[in-house]
N, C-alpha and C positions, 0 to 999 in steps of 0.2 A: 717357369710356371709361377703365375702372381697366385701368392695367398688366398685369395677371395674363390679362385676358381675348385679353392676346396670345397667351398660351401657345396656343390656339387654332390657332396658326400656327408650332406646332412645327414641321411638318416642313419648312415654308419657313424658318423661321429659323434652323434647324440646319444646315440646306444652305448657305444664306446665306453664315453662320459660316464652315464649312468652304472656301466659295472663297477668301473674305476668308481665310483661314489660308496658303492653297496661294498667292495672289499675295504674301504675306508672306514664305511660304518662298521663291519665285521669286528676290526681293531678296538673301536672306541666303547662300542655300546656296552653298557654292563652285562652280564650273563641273566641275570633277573629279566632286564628291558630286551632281551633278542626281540620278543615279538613285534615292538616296534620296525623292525626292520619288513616284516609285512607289509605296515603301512607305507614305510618309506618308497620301500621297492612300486608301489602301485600308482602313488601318487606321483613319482618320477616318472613311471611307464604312461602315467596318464595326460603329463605333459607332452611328454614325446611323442603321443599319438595327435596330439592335439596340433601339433606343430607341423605334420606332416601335411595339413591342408591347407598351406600355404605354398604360392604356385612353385613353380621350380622349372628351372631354361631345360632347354634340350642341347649335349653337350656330351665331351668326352675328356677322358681323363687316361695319362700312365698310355699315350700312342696309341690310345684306342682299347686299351685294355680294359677300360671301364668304361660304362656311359649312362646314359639315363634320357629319359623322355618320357611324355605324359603320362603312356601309359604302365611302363616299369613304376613312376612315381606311383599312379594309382593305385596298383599292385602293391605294393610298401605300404601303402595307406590299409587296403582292406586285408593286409597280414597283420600289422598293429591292432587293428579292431580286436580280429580272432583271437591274437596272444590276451588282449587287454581286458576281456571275455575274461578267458581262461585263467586271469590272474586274479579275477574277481571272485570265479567259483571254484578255487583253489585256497582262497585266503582262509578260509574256517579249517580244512584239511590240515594247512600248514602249522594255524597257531594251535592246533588243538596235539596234534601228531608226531610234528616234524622240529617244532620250536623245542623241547623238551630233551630232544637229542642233539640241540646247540647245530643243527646245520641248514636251516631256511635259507641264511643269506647263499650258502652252495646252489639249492635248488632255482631260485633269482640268475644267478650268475651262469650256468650253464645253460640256463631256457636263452638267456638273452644273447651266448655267444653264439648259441644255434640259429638264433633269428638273425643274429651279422652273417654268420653264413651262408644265411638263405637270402640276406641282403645284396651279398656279393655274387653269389649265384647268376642271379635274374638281372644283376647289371653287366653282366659278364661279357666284353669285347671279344674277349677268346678263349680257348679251352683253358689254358694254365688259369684262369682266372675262374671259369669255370668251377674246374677241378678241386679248387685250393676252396671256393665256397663248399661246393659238394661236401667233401670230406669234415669241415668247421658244423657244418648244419648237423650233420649224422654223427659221429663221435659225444658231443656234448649230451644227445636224445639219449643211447648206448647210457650213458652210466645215468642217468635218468629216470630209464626203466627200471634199473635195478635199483632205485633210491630207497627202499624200503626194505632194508636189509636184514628185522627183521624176519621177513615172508621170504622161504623160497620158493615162490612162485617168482614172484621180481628180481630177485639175482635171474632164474631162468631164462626169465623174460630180458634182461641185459646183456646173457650171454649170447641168446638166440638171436638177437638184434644185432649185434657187435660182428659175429659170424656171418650170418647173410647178408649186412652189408658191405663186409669187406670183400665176398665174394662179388658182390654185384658190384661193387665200384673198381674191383679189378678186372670186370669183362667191361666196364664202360670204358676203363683206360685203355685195354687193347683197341676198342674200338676206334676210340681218337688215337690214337699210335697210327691206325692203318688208315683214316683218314688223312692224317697227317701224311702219311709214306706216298698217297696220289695227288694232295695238292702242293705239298710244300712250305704249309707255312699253318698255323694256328688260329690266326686271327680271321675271324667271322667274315671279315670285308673281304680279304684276299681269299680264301675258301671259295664263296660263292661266285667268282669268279672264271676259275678253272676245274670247277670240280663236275666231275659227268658219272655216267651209271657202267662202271664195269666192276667184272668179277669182285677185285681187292675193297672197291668204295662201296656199295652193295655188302660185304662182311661189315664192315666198319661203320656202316648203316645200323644193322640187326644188333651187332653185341654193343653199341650206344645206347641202341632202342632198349635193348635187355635190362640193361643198368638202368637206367632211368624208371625203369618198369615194375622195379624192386619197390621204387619211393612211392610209386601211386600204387603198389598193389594190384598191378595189371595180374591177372593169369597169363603162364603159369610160377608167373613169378610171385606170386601172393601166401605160398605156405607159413611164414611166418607172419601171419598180419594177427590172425585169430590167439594164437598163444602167448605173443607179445602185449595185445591186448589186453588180455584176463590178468596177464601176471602184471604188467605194470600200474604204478596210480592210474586212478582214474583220470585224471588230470593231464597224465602226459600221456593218457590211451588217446585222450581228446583232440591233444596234439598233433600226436603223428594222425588223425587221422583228416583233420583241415587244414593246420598250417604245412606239414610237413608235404602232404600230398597238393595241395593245392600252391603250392613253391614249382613243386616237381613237374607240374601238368604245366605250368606257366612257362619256365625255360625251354622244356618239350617242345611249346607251339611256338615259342618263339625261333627256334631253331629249325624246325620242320617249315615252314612257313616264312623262312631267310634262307638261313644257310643251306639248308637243303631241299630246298626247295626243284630245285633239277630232277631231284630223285624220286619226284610226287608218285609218278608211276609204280614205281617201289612199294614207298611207303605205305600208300592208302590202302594197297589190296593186303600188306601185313594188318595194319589199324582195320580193317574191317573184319579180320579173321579174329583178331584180339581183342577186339568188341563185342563180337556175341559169344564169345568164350566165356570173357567177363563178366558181361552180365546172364546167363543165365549160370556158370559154375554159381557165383556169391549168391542171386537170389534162391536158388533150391537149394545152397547148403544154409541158410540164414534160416529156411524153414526147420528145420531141426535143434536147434539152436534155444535152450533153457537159460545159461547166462548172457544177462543185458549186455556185461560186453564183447562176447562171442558174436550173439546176435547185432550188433551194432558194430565189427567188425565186417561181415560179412553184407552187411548192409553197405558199408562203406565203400567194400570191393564193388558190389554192383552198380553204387552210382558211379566210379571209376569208368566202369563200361560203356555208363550214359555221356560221362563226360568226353569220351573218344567219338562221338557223335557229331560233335564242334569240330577237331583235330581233322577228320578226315578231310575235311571240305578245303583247307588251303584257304579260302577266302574273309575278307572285312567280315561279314555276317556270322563265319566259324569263330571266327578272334572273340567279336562281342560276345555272343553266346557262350561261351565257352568261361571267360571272366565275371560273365550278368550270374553265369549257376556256379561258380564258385563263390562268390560273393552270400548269394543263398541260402549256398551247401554248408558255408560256416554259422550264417547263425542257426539254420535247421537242424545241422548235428550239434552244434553247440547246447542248443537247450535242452535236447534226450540226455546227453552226456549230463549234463547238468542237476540234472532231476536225478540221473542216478548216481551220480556223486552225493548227491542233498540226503538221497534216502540209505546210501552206505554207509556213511557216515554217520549215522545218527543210528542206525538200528543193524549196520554190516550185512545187510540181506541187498544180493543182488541178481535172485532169477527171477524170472516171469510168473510163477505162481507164486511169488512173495508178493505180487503187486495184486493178488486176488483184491476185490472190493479198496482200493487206496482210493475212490472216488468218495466212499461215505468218510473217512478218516481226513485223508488230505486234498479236498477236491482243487482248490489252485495249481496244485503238482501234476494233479491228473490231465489238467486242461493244457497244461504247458508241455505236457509230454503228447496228449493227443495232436493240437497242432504240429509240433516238430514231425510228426510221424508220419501227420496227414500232407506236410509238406513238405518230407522225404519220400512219402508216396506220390506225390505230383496233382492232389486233389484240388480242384477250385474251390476257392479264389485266394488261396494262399501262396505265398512266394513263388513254392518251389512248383507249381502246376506252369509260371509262365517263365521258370528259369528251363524244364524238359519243353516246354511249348517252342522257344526259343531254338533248341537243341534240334527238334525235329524240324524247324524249317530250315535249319540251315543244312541239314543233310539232305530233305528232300528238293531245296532248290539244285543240287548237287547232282540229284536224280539217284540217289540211294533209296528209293521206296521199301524194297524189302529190306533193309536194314531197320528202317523209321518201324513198320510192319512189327519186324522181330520184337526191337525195343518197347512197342507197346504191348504185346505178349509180356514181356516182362514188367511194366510196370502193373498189368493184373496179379502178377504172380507175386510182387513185392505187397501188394497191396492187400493178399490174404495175411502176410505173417506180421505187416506191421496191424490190422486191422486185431490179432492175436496178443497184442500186449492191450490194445484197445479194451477187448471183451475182456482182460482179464483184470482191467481196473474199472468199467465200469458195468458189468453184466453180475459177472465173478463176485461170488461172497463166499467171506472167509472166515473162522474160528478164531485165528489168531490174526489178525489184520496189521498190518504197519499201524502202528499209534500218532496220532496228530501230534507235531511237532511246528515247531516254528523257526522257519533259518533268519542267520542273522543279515545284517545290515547288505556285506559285500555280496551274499551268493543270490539276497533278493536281486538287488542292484543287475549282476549279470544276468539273471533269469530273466528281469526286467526288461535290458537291452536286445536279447535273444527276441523276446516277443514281438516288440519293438518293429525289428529287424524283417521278422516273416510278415507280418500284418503291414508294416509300410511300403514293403517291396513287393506286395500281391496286388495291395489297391493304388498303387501307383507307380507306374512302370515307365516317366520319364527318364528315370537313369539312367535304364536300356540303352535312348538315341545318346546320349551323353556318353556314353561307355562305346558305344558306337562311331562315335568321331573319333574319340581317342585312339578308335583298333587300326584306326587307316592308315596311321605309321609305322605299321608292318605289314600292308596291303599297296603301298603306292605303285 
């Protein structure tokens, strides 16, 4: 193997790099100057984002155990965004919070081995590769949640994380164990091959499907999404609920729509039972729902539901879809997330009658959380109206009608309780009001790119065909 044909594994290697830099800085930096290490960390990360849109072959590594192609590359690219987001409306948390207990550079270093492992994931030739990503991605999150040691909420919220995924990554390995025992081999190319629908591969099917179901918060594997939520930062509530999840739904279709694709018969009539589960269990429990990040938990689960809309159909047009509203779905929940990071922070109120009247105090906040919401509801003409637009035609070319049906039931339904934090910053008056405040540099900057994000991808949906040529190399 020539040296060059590493390059292949840029965007692991540059990550790599980057921790290796940040536990170097750990060493050097004086105890006073930590919080330069904020900046370091961001402006590294912001290189490495930057680098990733440059093109890259299509090609394999390690006999096939790794690989990459346009659309994996792409994938990499709009996971970076998400993190690079997230590390922007994170930066005031960290030096105000996290610096003072001498561990930021920690928090840097476990986000970033989590993102190699969601690297390695989605490049994954075979299970063992697979697996070894899976486990990297989920462990580093795990003590993550709990970074805020002193709250026990967050230790709860780390141990409740570390548990349910150990269980769900040990029904996903039984899963491949018994897909393993009817084809004989691991690797994605040989699998698809010899692999057909009986009793053993059909289990092996389900408790994969399980495991994976954990990471996007499928029902009824989703009981830990909402307490893990509340109790963890904001920051890494934000996390698992785009990058982590939107990792998970990406290997999901890749492997549904490859490897198992034999099994379509199977799969789709589960995915359609576990789509309207999904989304109506998350939207009607979302309605009850007083903390932002409760309610933005269970909101998360329900576009979950929307996003299994893409997954069923098997087809070019499921693939794009499916990537165009993840794409979406990061900067949409990123900016809500955002806003309530910005306003815990500064005044630790996080329910929905704390945002009583935030329209006359902080109106920019108001507006940045009304679009996200408006475009987590699927309202025209913002992003997220033609990322579900997308959604439902590719399940009804499929001939899913009452599915499509269902799901627009549900977006009325989402669209009373987001429409509920609406009235209650801009109808709602309050005695005690959130007081105007002003965020600094970095959290604008991400709010910035969030807005950016929904407003460019509403009024101009060439990306779509763009994201659409790319999906064909899992459609040939």
């Amino acid at each position: 193997m020539e040296l060059s044909s590493f390059f292949l594994m840029r965007h692991e290697i540059v990550l790599l790099a980057i921790a290796l830099i940040l536990i170097i800085a750990e060493i050097f930096i004086p105890k006073q100057k930590k919080s330069s290490a904020v900046h370091l960390a961001i402006f590294l990360f912001g290189i490495h984002t930057a680098l990733g849109f440059f093109p890259l072959e299509e090609s394999s590594l390690f006999g096939g155990m790794f690989r990459t192609n346009s659309l994996i590359h792409f994938f990499k690219n709009v996971l970076n965004i998400g993190v690079f987001i997230i590390l922007l409306q994170s930066a005031d948390w960290i030096q105000e919070k996290i610096v003072q207990l001498n561990r930021s550079t920690e928090f840097f270093i476990l986000l970033f081995f989590s993102l190699l492992g969601m690297y390695f994931m989605i490049s994954a030739g075979d299970f063992l590769m697979f697996y070894i990503g899976l486990e990297l991605s989920t462990i580093p999150v795990a003590a993550l949640a709990a970074f805020e040691l002193v709250k026990r909420s967050s230790s709860e919220a780390g141990i409740k994380l570390i548990l349910s995924a150990a269980l769900a990554s040990g029904v996903s390995l039984f899963g491949i164990s018994l897909l393993y025992a009817t084809s004989g081999s691991i690797y994605f190319h040989d699998i698809i091959e010899v692999i057909s629908p009986n009793n053993l591969t059909i289990l092996g099917l389900v408790l994969f499907f399980g495991g994976l179901s954990f990471k996007i918060s499928l029902v009824p594997f989703h009981f830990w999404t909402a307490d893990v939520y509340e109790g963890a930062p904001i920051s890494i509530a934000s996390y698992l609920s785009v990058i982590s999840k939107g990792a998970a739904v990406f290997i999901l279709m890749i492997l549904l729509f490859t490897v198992l694709r034999p099994l379509m018969e199977i799969w789709e009539n589960m995915i359609y039972a576990v789509a309207l589960v999904t989304m109506f269990v998350g939207n009607l429990f979302a309605l009850r729902q007083q903390n932002m990040k409760r309610f933005l938990a269970f909101s998360s689960i329900a576009q979950a539901g929307f996003i299994l809309l893409g997954l069923i159909t098997g087809t070019q047009l499921g693939t794009a879809s499916v990537v165009y509203f993840v794409l979406i779905y990061i900067f949409s929940n990123l900016a809500a997330f955002g806003v309530v990071q910005a306003i815990s922070l500064k005044t630790g109120k996080e329910n929905i009658d704390d945002y009583n009247g935030l329209y006359r105090t902080n109106p920019k906040l108001s507006l940045i959380m009304l679009l996200a919401l408006f475009s987590l509801a699927g309202i025209p003409p913002v992003a997220g109206f033609f990322g579900k637009f997308f959604l439902y035609t590719a399940a009804a070319s499929e001939g899913y009608y009452l599915l499509v049906f269902l799901a627009v039931v549900n977006v009325t339904i989402s669209l009373y309780y987001y429409l509920m934090v609406v009235r209650a910053m801009f109808i709602r008056t309050s005695e005690n009001p959130i007081p105007f405040f002003n965020n600094k540099l970095y959290m604008r900057l991400g709010l910035g790119i969030t807005v950016i994000g929904i407003l460019v991808m509403g009024l101009y949906s060439p990306l779509y065909d763009y994201i659409f040529e790319l999906s064909a190399v899992f459609n040939k």
